[in-house]
N, C-alpha and C positions, 0 to 999 in steps of 0.2 A: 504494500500500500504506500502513495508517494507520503511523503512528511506534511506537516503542515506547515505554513512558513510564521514565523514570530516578526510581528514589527510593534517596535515602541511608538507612542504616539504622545508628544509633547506638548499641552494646553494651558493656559491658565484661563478662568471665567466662564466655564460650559454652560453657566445657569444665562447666558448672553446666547441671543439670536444668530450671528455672526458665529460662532464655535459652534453650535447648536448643529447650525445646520451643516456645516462644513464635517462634522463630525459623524453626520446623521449620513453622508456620501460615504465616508470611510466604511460605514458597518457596512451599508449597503453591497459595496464591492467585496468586503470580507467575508459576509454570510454567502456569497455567489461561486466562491474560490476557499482552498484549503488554508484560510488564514484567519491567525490566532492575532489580536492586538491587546496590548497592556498598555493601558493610559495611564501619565503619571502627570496629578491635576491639581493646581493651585487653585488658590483664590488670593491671588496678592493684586497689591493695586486701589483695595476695597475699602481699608479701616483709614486710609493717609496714616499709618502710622508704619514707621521703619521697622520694629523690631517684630513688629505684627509679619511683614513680610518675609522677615529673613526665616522666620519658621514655617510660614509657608511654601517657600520656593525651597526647602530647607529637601522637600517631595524630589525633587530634581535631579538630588545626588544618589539616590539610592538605588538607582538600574546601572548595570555593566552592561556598556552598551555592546559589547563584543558577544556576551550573551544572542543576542536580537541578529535579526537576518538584516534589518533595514528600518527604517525610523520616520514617522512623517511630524513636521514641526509644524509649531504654530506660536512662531518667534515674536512675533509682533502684538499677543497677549500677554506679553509679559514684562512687567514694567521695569525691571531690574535690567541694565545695559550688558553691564557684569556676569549677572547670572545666565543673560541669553550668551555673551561668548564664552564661559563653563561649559555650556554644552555642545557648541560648536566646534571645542577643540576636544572635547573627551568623544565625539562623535568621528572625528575626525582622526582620534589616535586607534579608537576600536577597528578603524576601517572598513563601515559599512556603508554599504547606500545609504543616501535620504534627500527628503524632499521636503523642501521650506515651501510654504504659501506664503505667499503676498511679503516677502522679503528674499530679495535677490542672493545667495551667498552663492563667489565660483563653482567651489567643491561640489556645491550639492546641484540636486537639481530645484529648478524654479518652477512654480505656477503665479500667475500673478494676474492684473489687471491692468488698463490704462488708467491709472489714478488722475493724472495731469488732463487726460482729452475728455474723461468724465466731466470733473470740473467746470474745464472749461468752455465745454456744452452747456452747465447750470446756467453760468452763470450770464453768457452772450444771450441765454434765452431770457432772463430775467431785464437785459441792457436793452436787446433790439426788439422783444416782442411784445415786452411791458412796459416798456421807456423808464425802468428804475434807474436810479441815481447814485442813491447811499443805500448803502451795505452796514451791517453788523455783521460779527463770525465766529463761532462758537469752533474751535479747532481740537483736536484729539492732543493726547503728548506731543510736546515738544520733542520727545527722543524714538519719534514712533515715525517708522519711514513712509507707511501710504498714509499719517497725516503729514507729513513735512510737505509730502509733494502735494496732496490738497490744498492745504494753504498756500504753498509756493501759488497754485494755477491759481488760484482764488485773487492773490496780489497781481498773475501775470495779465490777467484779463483787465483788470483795474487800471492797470497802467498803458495798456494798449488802447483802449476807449477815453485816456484823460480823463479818468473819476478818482477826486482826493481820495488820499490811504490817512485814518486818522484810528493812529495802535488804541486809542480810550474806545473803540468800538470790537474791539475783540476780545475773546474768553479764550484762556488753554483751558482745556478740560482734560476728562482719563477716556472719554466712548460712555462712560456711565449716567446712568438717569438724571442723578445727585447734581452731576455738572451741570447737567444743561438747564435742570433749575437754578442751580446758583448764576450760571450767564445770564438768565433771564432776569434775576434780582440786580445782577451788577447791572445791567444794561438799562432798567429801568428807572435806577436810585443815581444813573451816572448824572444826571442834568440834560445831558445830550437831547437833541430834539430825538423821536421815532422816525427810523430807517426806514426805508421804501419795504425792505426786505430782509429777514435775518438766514442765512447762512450757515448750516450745520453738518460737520465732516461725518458724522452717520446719523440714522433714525432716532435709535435714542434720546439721544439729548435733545435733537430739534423736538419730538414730542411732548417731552418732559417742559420743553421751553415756552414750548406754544398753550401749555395748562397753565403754566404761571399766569402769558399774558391775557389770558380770558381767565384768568381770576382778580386779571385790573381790569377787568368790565372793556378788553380790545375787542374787538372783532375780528377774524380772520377769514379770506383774503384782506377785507374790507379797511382795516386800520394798515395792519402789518400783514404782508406774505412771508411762508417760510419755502423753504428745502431742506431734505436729507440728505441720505446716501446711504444704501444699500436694499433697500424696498424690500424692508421689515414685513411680517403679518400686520402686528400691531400697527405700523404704520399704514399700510394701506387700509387698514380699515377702522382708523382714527377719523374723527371727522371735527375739521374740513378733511379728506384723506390728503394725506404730505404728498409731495412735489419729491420726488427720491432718483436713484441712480437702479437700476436691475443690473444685479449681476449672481453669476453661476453660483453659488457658494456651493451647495450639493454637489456638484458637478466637480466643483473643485475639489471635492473630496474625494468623489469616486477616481478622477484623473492621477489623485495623488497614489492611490494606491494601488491603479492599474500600472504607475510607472514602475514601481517596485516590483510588484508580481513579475511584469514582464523582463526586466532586467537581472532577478534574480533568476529566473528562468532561460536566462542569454539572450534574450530578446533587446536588439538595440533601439531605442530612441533618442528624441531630441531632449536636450538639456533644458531649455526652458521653454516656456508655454505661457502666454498673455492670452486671457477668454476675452469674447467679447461681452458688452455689455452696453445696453442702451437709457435714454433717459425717459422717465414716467413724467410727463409734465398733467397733475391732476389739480385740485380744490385749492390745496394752501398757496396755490398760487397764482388765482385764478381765473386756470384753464378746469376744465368737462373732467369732470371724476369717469373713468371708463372701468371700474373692478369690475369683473365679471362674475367677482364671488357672489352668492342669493344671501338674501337678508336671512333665510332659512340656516344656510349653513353657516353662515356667521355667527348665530344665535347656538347652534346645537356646538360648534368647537368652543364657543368661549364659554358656556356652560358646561363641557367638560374640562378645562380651564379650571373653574370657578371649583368643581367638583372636586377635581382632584388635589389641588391648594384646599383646599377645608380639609380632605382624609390628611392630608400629609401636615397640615399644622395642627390638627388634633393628634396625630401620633407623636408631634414633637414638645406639644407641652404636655404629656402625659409624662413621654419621656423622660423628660426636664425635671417633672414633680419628681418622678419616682427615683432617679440617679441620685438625683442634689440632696433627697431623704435619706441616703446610705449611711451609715455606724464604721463599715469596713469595706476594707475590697473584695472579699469575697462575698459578699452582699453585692455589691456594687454587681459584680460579674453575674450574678443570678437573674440580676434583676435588670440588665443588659440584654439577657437570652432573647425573650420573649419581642422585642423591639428588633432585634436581627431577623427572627423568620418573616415580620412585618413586611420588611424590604423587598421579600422574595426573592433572596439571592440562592444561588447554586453553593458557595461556598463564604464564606467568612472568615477574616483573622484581624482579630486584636495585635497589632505587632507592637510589644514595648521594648525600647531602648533599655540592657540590664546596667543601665545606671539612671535611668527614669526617675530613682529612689524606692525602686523595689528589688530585691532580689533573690532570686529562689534558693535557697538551702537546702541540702543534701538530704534534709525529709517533706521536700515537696512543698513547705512552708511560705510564706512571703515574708518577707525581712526586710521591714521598710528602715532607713537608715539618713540620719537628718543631716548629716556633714558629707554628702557624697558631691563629688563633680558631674554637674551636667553637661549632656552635650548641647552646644549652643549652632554649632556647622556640623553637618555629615550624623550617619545612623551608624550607631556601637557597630562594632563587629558582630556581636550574637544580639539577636532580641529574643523575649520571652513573650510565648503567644498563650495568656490566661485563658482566652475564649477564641474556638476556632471551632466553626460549622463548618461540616461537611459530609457526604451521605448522609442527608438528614440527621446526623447527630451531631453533639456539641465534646468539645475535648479541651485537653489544655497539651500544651506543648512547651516541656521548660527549657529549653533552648533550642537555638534555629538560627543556622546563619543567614544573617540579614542580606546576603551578597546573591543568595540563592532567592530571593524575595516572599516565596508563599514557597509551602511544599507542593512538589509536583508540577510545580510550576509548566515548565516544557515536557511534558508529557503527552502523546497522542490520545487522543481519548478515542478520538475517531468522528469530531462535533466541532463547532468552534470555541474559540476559548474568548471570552472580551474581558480580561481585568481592568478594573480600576483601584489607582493607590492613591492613595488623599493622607498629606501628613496631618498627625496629631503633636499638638504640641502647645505651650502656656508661652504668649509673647514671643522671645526668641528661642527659649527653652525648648526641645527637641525631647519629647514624649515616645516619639514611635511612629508608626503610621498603620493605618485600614487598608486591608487587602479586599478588593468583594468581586465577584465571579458572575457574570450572568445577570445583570439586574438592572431592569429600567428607572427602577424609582433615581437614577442618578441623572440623568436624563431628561425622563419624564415629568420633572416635577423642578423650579426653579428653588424650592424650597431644600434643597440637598446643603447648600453652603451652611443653612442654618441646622439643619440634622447634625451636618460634623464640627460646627464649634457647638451644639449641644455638649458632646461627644468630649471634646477639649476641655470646658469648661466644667463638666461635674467629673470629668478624668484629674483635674488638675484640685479640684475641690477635697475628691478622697484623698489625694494624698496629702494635702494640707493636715486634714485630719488624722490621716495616720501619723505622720510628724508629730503634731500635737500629743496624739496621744501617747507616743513615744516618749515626748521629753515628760509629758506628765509621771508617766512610771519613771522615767530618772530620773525626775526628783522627788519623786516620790519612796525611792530606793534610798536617795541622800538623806531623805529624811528620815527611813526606819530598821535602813541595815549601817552595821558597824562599819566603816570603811579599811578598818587593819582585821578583822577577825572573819570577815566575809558572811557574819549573821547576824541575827537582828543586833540592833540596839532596846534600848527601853522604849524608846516610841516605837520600834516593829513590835515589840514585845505586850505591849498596852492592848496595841489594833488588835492584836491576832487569838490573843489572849482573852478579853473580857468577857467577849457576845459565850465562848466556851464557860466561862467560870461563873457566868449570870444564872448559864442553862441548868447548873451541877447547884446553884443555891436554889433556883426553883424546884428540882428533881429532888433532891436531898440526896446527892450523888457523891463521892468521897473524892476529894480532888488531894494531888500530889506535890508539892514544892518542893525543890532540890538545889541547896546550894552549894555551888562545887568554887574553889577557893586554889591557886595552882601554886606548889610550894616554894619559895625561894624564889621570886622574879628578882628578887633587889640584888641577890646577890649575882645573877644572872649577868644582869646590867652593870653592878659595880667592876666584876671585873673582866667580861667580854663585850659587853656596851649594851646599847639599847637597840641595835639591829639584833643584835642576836636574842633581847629578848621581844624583839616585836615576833621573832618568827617563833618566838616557844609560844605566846599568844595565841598566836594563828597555827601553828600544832593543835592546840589546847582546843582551840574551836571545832576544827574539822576531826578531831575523836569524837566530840560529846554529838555534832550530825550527823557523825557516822553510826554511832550509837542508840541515837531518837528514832525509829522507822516506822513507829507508832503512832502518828500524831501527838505527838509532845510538841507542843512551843519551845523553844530556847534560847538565847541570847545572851551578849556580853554585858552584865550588868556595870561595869564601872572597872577599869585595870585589868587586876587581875582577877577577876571576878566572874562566874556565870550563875545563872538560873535557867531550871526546865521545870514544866510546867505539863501537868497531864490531869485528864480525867478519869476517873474510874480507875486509880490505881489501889492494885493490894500492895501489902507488904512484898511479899514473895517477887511480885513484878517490881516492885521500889528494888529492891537487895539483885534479883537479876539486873537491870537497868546500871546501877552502880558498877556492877564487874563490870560488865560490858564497857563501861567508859573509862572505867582504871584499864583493862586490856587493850582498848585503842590508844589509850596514849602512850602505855608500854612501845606497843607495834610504833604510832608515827617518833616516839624517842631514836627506837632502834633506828630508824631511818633514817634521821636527822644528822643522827653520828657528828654530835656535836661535843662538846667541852664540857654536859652535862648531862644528866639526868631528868625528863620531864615527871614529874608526878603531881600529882594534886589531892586535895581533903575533901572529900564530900560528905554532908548529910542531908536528910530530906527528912519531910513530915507530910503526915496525912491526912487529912479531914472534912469532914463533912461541914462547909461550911453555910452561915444563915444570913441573911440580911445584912445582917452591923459586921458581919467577917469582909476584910477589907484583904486583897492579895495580896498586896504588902506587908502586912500582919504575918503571914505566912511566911513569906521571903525571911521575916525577921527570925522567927523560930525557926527554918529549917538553918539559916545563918550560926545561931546558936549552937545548933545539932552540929553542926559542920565546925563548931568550933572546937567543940570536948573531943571532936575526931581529930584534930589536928595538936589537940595536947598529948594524946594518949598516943601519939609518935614519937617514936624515939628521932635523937637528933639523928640526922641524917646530912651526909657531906654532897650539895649538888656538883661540886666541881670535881675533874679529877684531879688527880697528879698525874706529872707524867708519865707514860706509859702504862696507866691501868686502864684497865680493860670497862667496859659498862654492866653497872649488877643488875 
């Protein structure tokens, strides 16, 4: 059976008409032929914020493009200069085919448009057929080459007809809605008299612009005419319907990936490709609205429009509730599930970065960790995949090289394969990224962007919380375990202790106190130092834990000092319990093989205590007990001399 071929496909803003549809060519030619495509999908450009971006485009880095048979771009969605020559040379080092739209690069191959004869078709029609004068101009990026050349024709027409160029009449914009409302506010708060005509390098923004000016009570043709560029849906059937440019985008999609096919396949063609494309001169300018769409089907698409934005923003503020309510991340993950089969994808993967602030331990655990380095550029080497659908069931996967992208990735199935990778990530901070297999809802639905910063935002939320929680236990440890003996202090000792010793005076239950008392520290310290008796200390501790396996309480009470603490103790278990802990300290002595002998004096007492019995009462008489043990010792020598042996 031949292979299937893999080409990467490089976007930013799919939820935009322009990508939409350009994008909607590519599957087209792919579901026709044995080709598999992995989209790797930004949304930068969107927040105006820089560090917002660098974690989105952050998506970018994480394919080997040497992996892929061949690659089709879509360079000029992407607002970062930098980041579009990253992948031009990492494209270029893998040595594979690829095909840029609508920006020219040698190596590769080109599809493209007349952006300059478009124009300046607009805009001689607006000069010689409506005798307009003055111009406004709403322009895409600055650093974006079919707007440079827009604008360029936009000025070059201007100047060839002798109509003043006056810069307070033009807006940059990014292509997005947002802009061309704000052009619309600059342009009306400027003073400037109102333009014959405003000007706008695509659909979007000029619609977005022309809702402004009819919500200052303008009229459209009537006050102000516009134009677009690219003859949008929404556009042509906005009313007045816009004045736009037609051109192939579908088309341009299918061409890009028929070039691949056929060159991977030895098939020689031409290196670039300009479609053509003509002008709609309709209402906002106006000339004769000619859509040939029915009022019928107008109504039935934008009703499923309308329908499917309601399912898909009801699945996202359920979402939202249900994530942001998470305790922990395994919570979090559960409650994740349910919202992935939603999507209807074929497969699923949670990919985290194993420095994210989680990471897995040798019993399957998650070990969140507050002082770790994050990655800020590029994806860990391994990431850990919590939640991964696939064969309709849900797994986890605790490590997975990230350089391999999903498992199984390049595997023939014998179907097509269409992934989509969307990074996840907090600001510039670098989370991980979503793998999803087969599913429209990213597509279909312009509401996707807001699905995966759901996703980021209550991803970035648990971990705050586990953080939190984290340092809450230590300092919560500072506060009730010993820091030299490794067990409690008197504050662990209190907590752990009382709610047990409350239950033993309502029950009329016999409770146990034991004070154990360690012989000779002083002399320890006077003449080997106070390291050496920190560690008889900490001997001393880990006997009497090693000893407790019962439920007993224990702790360092003061120096050289302990107490244990039990319920339901007999005598018989007090007197075992005591060997037991003179025999461990024997053992950790032997071991220590130091300049002394460890031992220690214990006694304990038993009782059933009432009301007015206070635990420390107790401490005091087993203290007692423990002290007529420590007289009825004979002296005893803790140091040696040299060369004796340990008794």
């Amino acid at each position: 059976m031949k292979r299937y071929i893999n080409i990467a496909v490089i976007v930013s803003g799919i939820d935009e008409y322009y990508q939409s549809c350009i994008l909607e060519g590519i599957q087209k030619f792919a579901l026709s032929h044995q080709i598999n495509l992995a989209h790797f999908i930004a949304f930068g450009g969107t927040m105006f914020d820089t560090k917002h971006d660098t974690g989105e485009y952050n998506i970018f880095s994480l394919p080997d493009f040497s992996y892929f048979d061949g690659a089709i771009l879509l360079l000029n969605t992407i607002s970062s200069s930098s980041e579009a020559e990253s992948i031009i040379s990492r494209i270029k080092q893998a040595g594979i085919p690829a095909v840029s739209i609508d920006r020219d690069i040698p190596e590769f191959y080109h599809i493209g448009i007349d952006n300059s004869s478009a124009m300046e078709k607009i805009v001689e029609h607006f000069i010689n057929y409506h005798g307009f004068r003055t111009f406004n101009y709403i322009s895409g990026p600055e650093n974006n080459s079919e707007s440079v050349q827009r604008y360029n024709s936009f000025r070059k027409v201007l100047k060839k007809y002798n109509l003043p160029f006056d810069d307070r009449r033009v807006y940059f914009g990014d292509f997005r809605a947002l802009s061309g409302r704000q052009a619309a506010e600059y342009f009306l708060s400027s003073g400037l008299p109102l333009p014959d005509a405003v000007i706008s390098a695509n659909d979007v923004m000029a619609v977005s612009a022309m809702s402004v000016f009819e919500e200052h009570n303008l009229k459209i043709p009537n006050d102000v005419c516009f134009s677009g560029f690219d003859n949008t849906y929404d556009a042509r059937n906005y009313s007045p319907e816009l004045t736009s440019i037609q051109r192939p985008l579908s088309e341009s999609g299918i061409l890009s990936c028929r070039i691949l096919y056929e060159h991977i396949n030895g098939k020689k063609t031409e290196r670039n490709f300009i479609l053509d494309m003509k002008p709609r001169f309709t209402q906002s300018c106006g000339c004769q609205s000619y859509n040939p769409e029915t009022s019928e089907s107008f109504r039935k698409h934008n009703y499923k429009i309308l329908e499917n934005n309601a399912v898909s923003r009801s699945m996202i503020n359920r979402m939202s509730c249900r994530l942001i309510d998470c305790d922990n991340f395994e919570e979090y993950i559960e409650k994740l599930k349910p919202f992935v089969t939603e999507i209807k994808a074929e497969e699923f993967y949670l990919c985290l970065c194993d420095n994210w602030n989680a990471g897995i331990d040798g019993s399957g655990n998650y070990n969140f960790q507050m002082n770790q380095d994050f990655s800020v550029e590029r994806y860990t080497e391994n990431v850990v995949i919590p939640c991964s659908f696939r064969n309709g069931k849900f797994s986890s996967i605790p490590s997975f090289e990230s350089k391999n992208m999903v498992p199984d990735m390049f595997s023939d199935t014998g179907k097509n394969k269409f992934y989509y990778f969307v990074p996840l990530h907090f600001r510039e901070r670098c989370l991980g990224y979503l793998a999803i297999l087969n599913s429209d809802f990213l597509i279909k639905t312009p509401m996707f962007q807001t699905w995966s910063i759901t996703i980021c935002s209550s991803l970035e939320n648990i971990r705050k919380i586990e953080c939190l929680d984290n340092a809450v236990k230590k300092l919560d440890r500072l506060y009730t375990v010993d820091t030299l003996s490794g067990i409690y202090n008197r504050n662990g000792f209190n907590n752990n202790s009382t709610e047990l010793f409350n239950y033993c005076i309502k029950r009329k239950r016999p409770v146990m106190l034991m004070f154990i008392d360690m012989d000779n520290l002083k002399v320890i310290n006077d003449n080997l130092g106070h390291k050496s008796g920190d560690s008889a200390i900490h001997a001393i501790a880990e006997a009497i834990r090693d000893s407790c396996t019962n439920g007993e309480v224990y702790c360092r009470f003061g120096g050289d000092e302990f107490i244990v603490f039990a319920a339901d103790y007999t005598e018989k278990e007090a007197r075992i319990l005591t060997e037991k802990i003179h025999e461990n300290i024997r053992k950790k002595s032997e071991n220590l093989n130091q300049k002394y002998t460890l031992t220690a004096s214990i006694g304990y007492h038993i009782q059933i205590p009432d009301e007015n019995t206070q635990i420390f009462q107790l401490v005091t008489i087993a203290d007692h007990v423990m002290y007529e043990q420590k007289k009825k010792k004979k002296k005893s020598r803790y140091l040696k001399k040299s060369g004796e042996k340990n008794e």
